[in-house]
N, C-alpha and C positions, 0 to 999 in steps of 0.2 A: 572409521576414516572414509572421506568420500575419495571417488576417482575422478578427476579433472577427465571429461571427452571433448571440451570446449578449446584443443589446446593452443589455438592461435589467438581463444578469445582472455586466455589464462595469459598470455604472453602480453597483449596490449595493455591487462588491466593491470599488469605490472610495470609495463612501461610507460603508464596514462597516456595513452592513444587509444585513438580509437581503431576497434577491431572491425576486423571484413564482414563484408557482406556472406551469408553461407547458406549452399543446400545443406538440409540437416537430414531430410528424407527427400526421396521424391515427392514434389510438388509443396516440402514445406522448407519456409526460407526462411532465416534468422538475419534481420534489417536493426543497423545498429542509429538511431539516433542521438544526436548532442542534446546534453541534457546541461545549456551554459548558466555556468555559475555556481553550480552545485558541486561535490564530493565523487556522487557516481557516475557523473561525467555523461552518462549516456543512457538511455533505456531498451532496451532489444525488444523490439516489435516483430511480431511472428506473420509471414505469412501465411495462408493455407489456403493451398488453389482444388477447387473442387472441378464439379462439371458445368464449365459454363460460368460460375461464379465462386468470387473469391473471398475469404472473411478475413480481415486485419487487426490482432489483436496487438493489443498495448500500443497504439501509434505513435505513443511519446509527445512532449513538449512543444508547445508553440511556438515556432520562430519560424523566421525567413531561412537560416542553416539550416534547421531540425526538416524544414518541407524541402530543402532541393537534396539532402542526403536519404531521405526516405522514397525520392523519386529517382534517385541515382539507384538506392535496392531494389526498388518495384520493377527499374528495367532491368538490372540483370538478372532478374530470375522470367523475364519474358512479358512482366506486366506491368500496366500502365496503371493511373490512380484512377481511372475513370473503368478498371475492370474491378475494381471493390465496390462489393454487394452489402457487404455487412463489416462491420467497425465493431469490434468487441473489447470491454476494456474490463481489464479484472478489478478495479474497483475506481472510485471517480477521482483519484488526485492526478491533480494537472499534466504530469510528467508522464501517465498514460494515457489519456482520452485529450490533451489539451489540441494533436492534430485531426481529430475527429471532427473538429467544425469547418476544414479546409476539406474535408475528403467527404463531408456530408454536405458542399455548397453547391454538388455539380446536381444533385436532386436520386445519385441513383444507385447511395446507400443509405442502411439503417444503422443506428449503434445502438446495442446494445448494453446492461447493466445489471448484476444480480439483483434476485428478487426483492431483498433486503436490504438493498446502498439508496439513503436516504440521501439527496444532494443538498448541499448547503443551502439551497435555495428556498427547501421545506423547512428549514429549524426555525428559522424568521420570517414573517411576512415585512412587517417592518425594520428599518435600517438602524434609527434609533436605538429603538429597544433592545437589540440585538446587540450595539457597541457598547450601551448600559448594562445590560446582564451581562456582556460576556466583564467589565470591571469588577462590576460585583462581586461576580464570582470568584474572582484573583485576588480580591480584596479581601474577602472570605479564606480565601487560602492561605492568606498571610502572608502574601505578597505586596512588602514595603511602599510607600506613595514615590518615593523614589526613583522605582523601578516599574511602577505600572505602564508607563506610558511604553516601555519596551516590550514588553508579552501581550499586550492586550489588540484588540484588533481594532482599528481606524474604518471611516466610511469609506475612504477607499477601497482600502485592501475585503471589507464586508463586499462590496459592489463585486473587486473580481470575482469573489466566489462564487456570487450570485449570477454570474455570465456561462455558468456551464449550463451546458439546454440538457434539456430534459430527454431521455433516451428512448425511442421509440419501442423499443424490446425488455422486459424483464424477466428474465434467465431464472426458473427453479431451480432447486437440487435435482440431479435427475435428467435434465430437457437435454437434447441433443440440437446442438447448433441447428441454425434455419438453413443448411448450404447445401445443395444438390453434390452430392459424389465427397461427403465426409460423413464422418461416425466419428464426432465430436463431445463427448458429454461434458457436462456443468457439476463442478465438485462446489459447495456452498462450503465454504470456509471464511467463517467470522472471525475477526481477532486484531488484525493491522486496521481496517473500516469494517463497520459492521453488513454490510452485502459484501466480502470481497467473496471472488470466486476461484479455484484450478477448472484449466481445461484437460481432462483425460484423451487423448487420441489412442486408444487401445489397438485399433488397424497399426500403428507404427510406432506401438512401441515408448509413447512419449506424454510425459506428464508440465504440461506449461504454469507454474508454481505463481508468476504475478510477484508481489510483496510476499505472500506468506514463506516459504522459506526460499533464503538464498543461498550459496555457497558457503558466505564468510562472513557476512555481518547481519545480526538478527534485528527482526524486522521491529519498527516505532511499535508499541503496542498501547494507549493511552486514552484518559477519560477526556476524548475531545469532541467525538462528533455525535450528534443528535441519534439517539432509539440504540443505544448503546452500552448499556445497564453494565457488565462485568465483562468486558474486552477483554482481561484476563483469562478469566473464566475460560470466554469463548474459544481464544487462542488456544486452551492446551489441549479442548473435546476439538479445535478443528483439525492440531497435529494429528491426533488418532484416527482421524478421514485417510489420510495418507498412508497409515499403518501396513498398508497391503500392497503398497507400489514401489517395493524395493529393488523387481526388476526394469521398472519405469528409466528411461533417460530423462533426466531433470530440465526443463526449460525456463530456467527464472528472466524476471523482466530487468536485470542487472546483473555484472560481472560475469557468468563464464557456467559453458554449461557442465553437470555431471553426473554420476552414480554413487550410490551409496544411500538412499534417501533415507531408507532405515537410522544409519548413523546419524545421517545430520540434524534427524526429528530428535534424535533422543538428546543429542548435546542440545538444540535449543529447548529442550522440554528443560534441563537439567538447569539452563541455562537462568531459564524465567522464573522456575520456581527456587531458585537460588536467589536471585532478585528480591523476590516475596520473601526470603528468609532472613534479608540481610533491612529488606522494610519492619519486619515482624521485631529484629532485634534494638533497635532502633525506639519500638513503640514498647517495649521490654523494661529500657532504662529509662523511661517515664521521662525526658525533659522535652518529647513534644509536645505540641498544642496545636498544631496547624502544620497541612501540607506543605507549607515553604519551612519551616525547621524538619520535618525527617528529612525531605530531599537536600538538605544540607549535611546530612551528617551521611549520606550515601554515595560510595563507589564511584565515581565519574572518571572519564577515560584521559583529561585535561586538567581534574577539579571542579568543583563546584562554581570558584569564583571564577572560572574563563566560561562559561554558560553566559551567553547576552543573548538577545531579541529573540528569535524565534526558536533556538535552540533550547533557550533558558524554557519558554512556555512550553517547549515537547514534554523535558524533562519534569517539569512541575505537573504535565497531566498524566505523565508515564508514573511518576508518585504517585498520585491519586487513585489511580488505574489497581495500581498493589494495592491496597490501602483499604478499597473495594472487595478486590478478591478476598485478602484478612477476612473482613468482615463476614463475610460469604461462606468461608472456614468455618467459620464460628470465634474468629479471633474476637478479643477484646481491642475490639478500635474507639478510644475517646477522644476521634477529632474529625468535627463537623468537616464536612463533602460536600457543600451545598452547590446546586448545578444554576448558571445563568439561564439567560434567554436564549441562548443559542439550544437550550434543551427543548425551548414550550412549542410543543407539536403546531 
């Protein structure tokens, strides 16, 4: 069982409000952004003020709310956006780095990125080919003509992805943040994107988790983004990174902070490879043929048939993703995985 120490941030996430602004240590601040439209409502972006310069990780989501609420936390802990030195984000989806290009306009931050977070910018050089491979591949999947036009990506939506700039810093395993007056280290934990990263603050006691584990609902884990071979796989060697930070207070980039982390690696260990077992059983009774029949006959929190648009496409790559691992097992998998263009380097 974990211990909720987040407990005001426990109370809003119950009452979907949004939670305060908070010291969690000295000089490190817990900045809650709106995250509109979405389920988790918000992302908690971390400050951490050193000597003289400051690093902000998870900045959260792009908007006009999301910039005057993460300016309303940077003053109550005493700083302004123009004393951020460095813009850290645990791995590149929108809802952490998407304010990174507002707090890197003024010229007098960097952001950084793990060494391994390939941006969607490199899977494609072309736009075309990119919204053909990625049909292809759904099409391959056994994803009905019906329904393509819902899971698959459009040149728009390709273009926004292609709008995330390229990050001046890439983070090993290993590196300690660039910030005078911290002892910041970079945990490489692959599995939700394949660069995502933990930051360990060992001076104070605090481990900043990102996507990889959160309090209560486990994190996407799926065959979607480019240099990303068994996301699975990755996921359950990146839980065992964490193995040793049971005395850690947990800092996830959603819902509420706590302790326990021991416990909570192990129920999502238990959790994912229960997943794989119930994909495994599925490939057992022999009537699939294609990624779109196992993910029909698997567990879903709604049902299969309330999955639309991009919901529908997490879960058809989160199948895939198992399907992978199987194989990787040594399972017998007879059913083609074949990867679009959004894979070709």
């Amino acid at each position: 069982m974990i211990s909720v120490t987040g407990n005001d941030q426990f109370t809003a996430w119950q009452n979907k409000v949004m939670p305060p602004v908070e010291e969690v240590r000295p000089g490190v601040w817990s900045i809650p952004v709106p995250f509109p439209g979405n389920p988790m409502r918000y992302t908690l972006a971390y400050l951490l003020l050193g000597d003289g310069e400051a690093a902000l990780v998870d900045p959260g989501w792009d908007s006009a709310e999301g910039w005057e609420a993460l300016k309303a936390g940077l003053a109550a802990s005493g700083a302004t956006a123009s004393d951020i030195t460095g813009v850290v984000a645990t791995h590149y989806h929108p809802d952490h780095l998407g304010m990174a290009a507002r707090l890197r306009a003024g010229g007098s931050s960097w952001m950084a990125l793990g060494e391994r977070e390939r941006l969607p910018a490199e899977w494609s050089a072309d736009m075309g080919t990119f919204v053909a491979g990625d049909r292809t591949q759904f099409t391959a999947w056994g994803v009905p003509e019906a329904v393509l036009g819902e899971v698959t990506f459009r040149a728009g939506q390709w273009e926004g992805l292609r709008s995330i700039a390229e990050p001046e810093l890439r983070l090993a395993d290993g590196a300690v943040l660039p910030v005078a007056g911290l002892a910041v280290r970079v945990l490489a934990t692959p599995g939700h994107t394949p660069g995502h990263i933990c930051l360990l603050d060992t001076k104070n006691s605090l481990l900043l988790t990102g996507d990889h584990v959160l309090p209560r609902i486990t994190p996407h884990v799926s065959l979607e983004a480019h240099g990303h071979d068994n996301p699975v796989g990755d996921y359950l060697r990146s839980l065992d990174v964490l193995a040793d930070g049971n005395a850690m207070e947990v800092l996830p980039a959603h819902e509420y902070r706590f302790r326990g982390l021991a416990a909570r690696v192990a129920e999502l260990r238990r959790h994912t490879l229960g997943r794989s077992g119930e994909v495994a059983a599925v490939l057992v009774a022999g009537n699939a043929r294609t990624v779109w029949d196992v993910a029909k006959e698997l567990t879903w929190s709604r049902g299969f048939d309330s999955l639309r648009h991009f919901t529908l496409r997490l879960a058809l790559a989160e199948t895939a993703s198992h399907l992978v691992y199987l194989r990787g097992q040594g399972a017998t998998v007879d059913i083609d995985i074949p990867r679009g263009a959004s894979r070709v380097p």
